[in-house]
C-alpha positions as CSV (number, residue, x, y, z in Angstrom):
1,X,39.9,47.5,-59.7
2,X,42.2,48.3,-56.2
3,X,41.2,47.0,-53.3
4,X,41.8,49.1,-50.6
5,X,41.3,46.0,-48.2
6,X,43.9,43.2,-47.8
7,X,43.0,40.6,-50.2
8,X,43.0,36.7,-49.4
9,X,42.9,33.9,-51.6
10,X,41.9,30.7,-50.3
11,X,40.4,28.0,-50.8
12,X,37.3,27.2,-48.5
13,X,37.7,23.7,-47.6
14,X,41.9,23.8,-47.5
15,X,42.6,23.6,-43.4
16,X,45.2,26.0,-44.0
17,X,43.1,28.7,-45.3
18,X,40.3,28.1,-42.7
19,X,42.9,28.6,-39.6
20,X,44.1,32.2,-41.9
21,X,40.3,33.2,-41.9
22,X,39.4,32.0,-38.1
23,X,42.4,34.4,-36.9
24,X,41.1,37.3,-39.5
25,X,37.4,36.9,-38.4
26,X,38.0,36.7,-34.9
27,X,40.7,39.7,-34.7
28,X,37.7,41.7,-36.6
29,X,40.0,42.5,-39.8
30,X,37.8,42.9,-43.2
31,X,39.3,41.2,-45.9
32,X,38.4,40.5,-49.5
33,X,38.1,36.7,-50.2
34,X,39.0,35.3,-53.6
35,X,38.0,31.9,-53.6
36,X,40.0,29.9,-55.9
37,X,39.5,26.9,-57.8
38,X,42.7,25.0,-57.3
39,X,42.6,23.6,-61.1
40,X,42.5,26.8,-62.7
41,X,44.6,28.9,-59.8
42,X,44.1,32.9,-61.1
43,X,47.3,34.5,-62.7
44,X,46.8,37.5,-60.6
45,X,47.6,34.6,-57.6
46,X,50.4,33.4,-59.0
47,X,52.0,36.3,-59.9
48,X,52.8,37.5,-56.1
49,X,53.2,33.9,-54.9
50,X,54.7,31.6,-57.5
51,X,54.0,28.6,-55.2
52,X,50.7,28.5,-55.9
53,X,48.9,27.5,-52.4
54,X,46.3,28.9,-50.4
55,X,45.9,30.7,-48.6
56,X,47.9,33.9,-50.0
57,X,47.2,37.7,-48.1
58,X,48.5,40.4,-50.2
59,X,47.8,44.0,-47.8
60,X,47.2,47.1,-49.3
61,X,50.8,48.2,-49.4
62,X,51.5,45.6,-52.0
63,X,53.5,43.4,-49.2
64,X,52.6,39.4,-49.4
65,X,52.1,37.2,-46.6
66,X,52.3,33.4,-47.9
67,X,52.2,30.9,-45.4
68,X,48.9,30.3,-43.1
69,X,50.8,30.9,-39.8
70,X,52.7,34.1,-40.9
71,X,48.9,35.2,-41.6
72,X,47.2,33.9,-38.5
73,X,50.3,36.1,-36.7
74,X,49.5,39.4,-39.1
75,X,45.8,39.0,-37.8
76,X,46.6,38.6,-33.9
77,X,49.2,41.3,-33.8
78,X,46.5,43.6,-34.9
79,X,44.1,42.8,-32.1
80,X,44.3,39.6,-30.1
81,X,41.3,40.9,-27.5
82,X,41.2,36.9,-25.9
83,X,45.0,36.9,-25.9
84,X,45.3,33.9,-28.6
85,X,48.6,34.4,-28.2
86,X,49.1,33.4,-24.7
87,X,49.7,29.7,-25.3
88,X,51.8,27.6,-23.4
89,X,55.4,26.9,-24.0
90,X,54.8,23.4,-25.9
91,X,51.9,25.4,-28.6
92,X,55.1,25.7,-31.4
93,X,56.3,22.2,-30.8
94,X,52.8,20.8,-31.4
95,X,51.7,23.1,-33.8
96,X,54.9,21.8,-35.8
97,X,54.2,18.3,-35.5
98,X,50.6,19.0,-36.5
99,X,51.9,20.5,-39.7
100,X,54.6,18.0,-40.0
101,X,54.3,14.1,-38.9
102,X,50.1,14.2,-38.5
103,X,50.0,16.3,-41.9
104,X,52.0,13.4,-43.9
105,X,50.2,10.4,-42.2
106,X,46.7,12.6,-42.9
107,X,47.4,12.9,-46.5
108,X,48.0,9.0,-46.7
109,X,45.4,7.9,-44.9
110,X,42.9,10.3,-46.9
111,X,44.4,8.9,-50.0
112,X,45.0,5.3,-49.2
113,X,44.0,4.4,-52.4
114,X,47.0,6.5,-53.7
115,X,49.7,5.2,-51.0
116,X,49.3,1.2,-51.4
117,X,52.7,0.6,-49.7
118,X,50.6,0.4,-46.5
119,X,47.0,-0.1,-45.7
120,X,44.7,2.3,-44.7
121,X,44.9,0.9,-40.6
122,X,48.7,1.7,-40.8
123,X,48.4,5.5,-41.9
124,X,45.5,6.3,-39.6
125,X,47.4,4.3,-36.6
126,X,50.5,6.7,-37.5
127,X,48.5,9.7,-37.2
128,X,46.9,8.2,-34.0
129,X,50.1,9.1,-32.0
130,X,49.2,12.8,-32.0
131,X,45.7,11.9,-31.7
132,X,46.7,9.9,-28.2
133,X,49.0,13.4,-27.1
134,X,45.9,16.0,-27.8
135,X,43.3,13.4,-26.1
136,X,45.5,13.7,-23.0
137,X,46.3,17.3,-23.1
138,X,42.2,17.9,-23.5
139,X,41.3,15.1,-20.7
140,X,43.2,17.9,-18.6
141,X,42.0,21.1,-19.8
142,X,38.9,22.3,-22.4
143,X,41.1,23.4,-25.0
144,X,44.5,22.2,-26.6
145,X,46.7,25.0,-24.4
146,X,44.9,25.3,-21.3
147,X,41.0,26.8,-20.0
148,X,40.4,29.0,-23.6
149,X,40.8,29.2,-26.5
150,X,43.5,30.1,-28.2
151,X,45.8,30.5,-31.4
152,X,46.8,26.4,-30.6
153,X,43.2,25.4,-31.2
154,X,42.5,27.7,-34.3
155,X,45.8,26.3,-36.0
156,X,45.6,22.3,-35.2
157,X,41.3,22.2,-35.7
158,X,40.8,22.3,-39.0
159,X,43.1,19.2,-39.5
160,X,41.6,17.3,-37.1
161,X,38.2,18.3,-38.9
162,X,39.8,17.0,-42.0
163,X,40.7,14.0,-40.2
164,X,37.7,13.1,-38.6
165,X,36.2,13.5,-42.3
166,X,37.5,10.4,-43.3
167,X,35.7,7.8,-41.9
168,X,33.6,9.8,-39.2
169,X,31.5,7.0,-37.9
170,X,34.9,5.4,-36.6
171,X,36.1,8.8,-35.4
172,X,32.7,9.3,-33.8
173,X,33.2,5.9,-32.0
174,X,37.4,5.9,-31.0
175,X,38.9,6.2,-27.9
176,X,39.3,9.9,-29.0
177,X,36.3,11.0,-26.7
178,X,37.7,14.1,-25.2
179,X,38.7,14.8,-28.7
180,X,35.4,14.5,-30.5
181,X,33.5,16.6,-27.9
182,X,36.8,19.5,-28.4
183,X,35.9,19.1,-32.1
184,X,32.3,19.3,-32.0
185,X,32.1,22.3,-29.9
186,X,34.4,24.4,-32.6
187,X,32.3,22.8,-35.5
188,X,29.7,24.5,-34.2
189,X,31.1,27.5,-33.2
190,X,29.5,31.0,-35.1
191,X,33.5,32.1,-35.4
192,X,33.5,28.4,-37.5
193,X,30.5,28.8,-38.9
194,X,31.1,32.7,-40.3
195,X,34.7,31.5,-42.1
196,X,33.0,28.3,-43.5
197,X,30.7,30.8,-45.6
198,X,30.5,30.1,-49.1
199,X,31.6,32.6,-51.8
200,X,31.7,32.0,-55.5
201,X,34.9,31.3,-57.7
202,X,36.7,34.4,-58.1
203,X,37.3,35.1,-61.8
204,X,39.3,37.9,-61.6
């Protein structure tokens, strides 16, 4: 059957899809969600993005939008009504590192068990360095870019989430303080809460 709404793939737990479908919820833009399971990704998925990562947003006019930041940018150029947009002139720089540097020593210190060229202490002490950066940037302001919320915080949170994950009693207990209260107040958040809702494997 055509959808006559833009369709998303994702997968619900994947911090790149959940900063595509906080920027889609909050600008008000009704999607269909095809949740995918990542083992058995669906052909119809891989035919208009060979890559075969989530999230993937194919609009009505047949024209694909592959990469979580290209869709968080669809969604805000539609309607933005908090200015997300109006970040400060360091948001790309961290956003980059947050999806660089952090995003590799994240992955290693997840998967330590996978990575034995260096214990787990090293990888999260790595990753700590952008840690120390947003701790100071929130000891100065409520959110990542300033007094609200904005595209900055939707992008960078769900990796910190992710992060947190790992071994959340030590999180819970770091010198990350200003960061912990950041990331409980958008865990429970009803913009957080409405993308984190659970749909069933699409089967095509």
């Amino acid at each position: 059957m055509t959808s006559f709404l833009p369709i998303l793939y994702s997968f619900r737990r994947c911090p790149y899809a959940i900063r595509a479908r906080l920027a889609i919820a909050y600008a008000g833009i009704p999607v269909e969600i095809r949740e995918v399971q990542l083992k058995q990704k669906p052909e119809q998925m891989l035919a208009i993005s060979p890559k075969g990562t989530v999230p993937v947003l194919q609009l009505p006019d047949g024209k694909v939008i592959e990469e979580s930041l290209d869709i968080m940018h669809w969604a805000l150029a539609q309607h933005d009504p908090d200015n997300w947009l109006d970040v400060g002139e360091d948001s790309e720089k961290l956003i980059q590192w947050n999806d660089g540097e952090f995003k590799y020593y994240l992955d290693r210190y997840k998967y330590a068990d996978r990575h034995p060229e260096f214990p787990e202490s090293y990888y999260r002490s790595q990753a700590g360095i952008f840690l120390a950066e947003l701790e100071t940037k929130l000891s100065q302001n409520h959110y990542l870019g300033g007094s609200r919320f904005s595209k900055l915080d939707a992008a960078i949170f769900p990796f910190i989430r992710q992060f947190a994950a790992v071994d959340n009693p030590w999180f819970v207990s770091s010198e990350y303080q200003y960061l912990n209260n950041w990331l409980n107040g958008l865990l429970a958040s009803v913009l957080f809460i409405s993308v984190m809702a659970k749909h069933p494997v699409w089967k095509g």
